[in-house]
Phi, psi and omega in degrees: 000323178304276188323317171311302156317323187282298163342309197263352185280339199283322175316281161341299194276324166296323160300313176293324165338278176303350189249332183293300190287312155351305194281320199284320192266125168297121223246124195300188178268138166293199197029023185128190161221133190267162167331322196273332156303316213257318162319306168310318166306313184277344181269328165298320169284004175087029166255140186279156186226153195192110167291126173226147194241149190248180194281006179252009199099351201274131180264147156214170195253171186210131184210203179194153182213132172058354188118355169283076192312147217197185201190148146220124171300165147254105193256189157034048196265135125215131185104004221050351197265123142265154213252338185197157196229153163229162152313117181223184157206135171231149159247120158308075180267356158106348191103005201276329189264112168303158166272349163304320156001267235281350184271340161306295198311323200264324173285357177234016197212149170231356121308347166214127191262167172204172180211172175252134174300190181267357175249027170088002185267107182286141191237135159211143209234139173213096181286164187201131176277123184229018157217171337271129193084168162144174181239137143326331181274341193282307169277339144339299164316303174313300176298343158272341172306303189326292185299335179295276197322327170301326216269322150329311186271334165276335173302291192332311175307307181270010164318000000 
């Protein structure tokens, strides 16, 4: 009878447990996210976001992480809503970084991949899926891989 009891309290505290976590993640919007959501996010997390628009229409947000200026794309849009987002950065390295570089980066790192533009100026990219389903906490997570793997690929750079 003892065991029984202890059995259903332990029962107990893992359901709430699991009902507690449950309840804190918050659920991304379906389809997606609009610009102006992915702006709120980063500002709600303590970053600054500034939409900016090019000359074709296209939007992206421009932020920083650690003095590391930084982008976000918008992919997979109906509706103004996108399926995806991507991370982007480019360095002014002077044309000093090769592509054996950057092809070192790509075969030993897993999450962003990168490359040099034509004047030899390293670029690094991290898509992040935001259908189907998914949570704030999930990107959140996904966005300190962004900040690591950034702050990583500039030391890699200034090697």
């Amino acid at each position: 009878m003892k065991r029984m009891k202890r059995y259903l309290r332990v029962c107990a505290i893992v359901i709430a447990a699991v009902a507690s976590t449950s309840a804190l993640a918050k659920d991304l919007p379906d389809g997606g996210m609009t610009v102006e959501q992915v702006t709120a996010w980063l500002l709600d997390v303590g970053y600054q976001a500034k939409i900016v628009t090019d000359k074709s229409g296209n939007m992206t947000i421009t932020s920083a992480s650690d003095g590391i200026e930084f982008h976000v794309g918008f992919y997979d849009c109906h509706d103004r809503q996108c399926g995806s987002i991507q991370f982007f950065a480019g360095f002014d390295t002077k044309g000093a970084l090769n592509l054996k570089k950057i092809n070192e980066w790509n075969t030993t790192k897993r999450w962003a991949r990168a490359y040099v533009d034509n004047t030899n100026d390293p670029w690094i990219e991290m898509d992040v899926d935001l259908t189907p389903g998914g949570t704030y906490e999930i990107l959140n997570d996904q966005f300190a891989t962004w900040q690591d793997t950034l702050r990583v690929f500039k030391k890699f750079i200034n090697s």
